[in-house]
C-alpha positions as CSV (number, residue, x, y, z in Angstrom):
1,X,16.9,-9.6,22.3
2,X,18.4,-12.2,20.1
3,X,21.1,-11.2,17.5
4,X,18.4,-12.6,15.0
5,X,15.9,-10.8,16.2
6,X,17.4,-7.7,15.7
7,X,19.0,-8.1,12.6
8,X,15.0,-9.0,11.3
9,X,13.9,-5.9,13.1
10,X,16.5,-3.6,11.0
11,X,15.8,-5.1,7.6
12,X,12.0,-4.0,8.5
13,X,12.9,-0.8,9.1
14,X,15.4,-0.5,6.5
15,X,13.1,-2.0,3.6
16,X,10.5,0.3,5.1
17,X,12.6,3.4,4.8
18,X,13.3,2.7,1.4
19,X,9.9,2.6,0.8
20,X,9.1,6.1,2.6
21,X,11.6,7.3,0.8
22,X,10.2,6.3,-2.6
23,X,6.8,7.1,-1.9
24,X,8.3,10.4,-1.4
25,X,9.6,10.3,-4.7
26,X,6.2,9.7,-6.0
27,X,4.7,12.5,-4.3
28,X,7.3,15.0,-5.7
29,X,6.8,13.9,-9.5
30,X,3.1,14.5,-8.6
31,X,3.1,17.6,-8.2
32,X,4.2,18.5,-11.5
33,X,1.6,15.9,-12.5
34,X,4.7,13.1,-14.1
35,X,1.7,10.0,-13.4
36,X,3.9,7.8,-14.8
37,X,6.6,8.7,-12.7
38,X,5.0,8.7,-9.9
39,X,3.5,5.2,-10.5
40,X,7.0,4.0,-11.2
41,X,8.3,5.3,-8.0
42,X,5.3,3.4,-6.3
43,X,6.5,0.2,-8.0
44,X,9.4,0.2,-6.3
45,X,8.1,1.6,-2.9
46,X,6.0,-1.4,-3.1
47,X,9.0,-3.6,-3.5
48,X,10.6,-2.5,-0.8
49,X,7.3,-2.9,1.3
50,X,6.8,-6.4,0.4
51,X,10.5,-6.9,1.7
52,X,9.7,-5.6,4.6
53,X,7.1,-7.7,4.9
54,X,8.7,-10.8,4.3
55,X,10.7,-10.3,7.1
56,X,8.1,-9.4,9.2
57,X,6.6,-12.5,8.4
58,X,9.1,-14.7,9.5
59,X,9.8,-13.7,12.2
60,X,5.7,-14.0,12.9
61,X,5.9,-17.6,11.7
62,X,8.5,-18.6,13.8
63,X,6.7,-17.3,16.8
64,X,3.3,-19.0,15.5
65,X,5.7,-22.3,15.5
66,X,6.5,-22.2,18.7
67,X,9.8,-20.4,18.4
68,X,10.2,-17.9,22.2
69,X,10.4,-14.4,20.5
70,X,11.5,-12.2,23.6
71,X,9.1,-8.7,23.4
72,X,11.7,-6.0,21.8
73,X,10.7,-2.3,21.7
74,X,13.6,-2.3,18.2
75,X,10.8,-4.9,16.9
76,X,7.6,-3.2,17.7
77,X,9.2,-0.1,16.6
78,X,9.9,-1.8,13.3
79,X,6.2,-3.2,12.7
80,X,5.4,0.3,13.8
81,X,7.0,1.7,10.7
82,X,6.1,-1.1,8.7
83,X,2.9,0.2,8.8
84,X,2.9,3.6,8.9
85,X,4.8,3.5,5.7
86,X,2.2,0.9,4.1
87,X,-0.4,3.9,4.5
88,X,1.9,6.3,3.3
89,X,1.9,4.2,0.0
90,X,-1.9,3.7,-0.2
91,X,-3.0,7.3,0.2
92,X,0.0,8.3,-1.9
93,X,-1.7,5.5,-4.5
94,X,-4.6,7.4,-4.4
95,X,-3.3,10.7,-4.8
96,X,-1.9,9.4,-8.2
97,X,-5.2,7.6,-9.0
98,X,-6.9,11.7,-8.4
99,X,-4.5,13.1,-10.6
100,X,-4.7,11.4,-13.6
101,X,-8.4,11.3,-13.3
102,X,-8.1,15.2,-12.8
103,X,-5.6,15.2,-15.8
104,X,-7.7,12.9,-17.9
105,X,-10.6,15.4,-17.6
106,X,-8.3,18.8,-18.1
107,X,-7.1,16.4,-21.7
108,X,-10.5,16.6,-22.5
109,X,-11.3,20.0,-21.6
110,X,-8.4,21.1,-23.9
111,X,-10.1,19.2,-27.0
């Protein structure tokens, strides 16, 4: 595997763990229902997902140009958690999107 390679394969992984890690984040200030918290934490999960991304991405385009991309179980493994963590974020989305529906209706409720 090409030094390159490699190095695009950690910053996947890396920008992807930062993401987990903030997606985690969210979860925890959901459970004591801090929305905005949580939404805030998924901001920047989703910043360190579109870094990951990016790249992802280049590395793509370079093969798409005719660039020889040698296979790399390092790389696969990063596109792997790539997106695994890019579901983590969605369902962890609409965990947040539950609650404050759930807390808009209890806000009523208490009126």
């Amino acid at each position: 595997m090409k030094l390159e390679n490699a190095q695009a394969a950690m910053q996947i992984i890396l920008h992807a763990g930062d993401a987990r890690l903030k997606t985690a984040e969210a979860l925890t200030a959901l459970k004591s229902f801090d929305i905005e918290g949580a939404k805030q934490h998924l901001l920047d999960a989703n910043e360190d997902i579109v870094a990951a991304h990016q790249s992802q991405t280049a590395s793509l385009q370079a093969e798409s140009n005719g660039e020889e991309i040698e296979y790399s179980i390092l790389f696969t493994h990063a596109q792997d958690t790539c997106m695994t963590v890019c579901s983590e974020i969605n369902i962890a989305q609409q965990l947040v999107d539950i609650c404050e529906a759930i807390d808009e209706r209890f806000k009523k409720l208490e009126k």
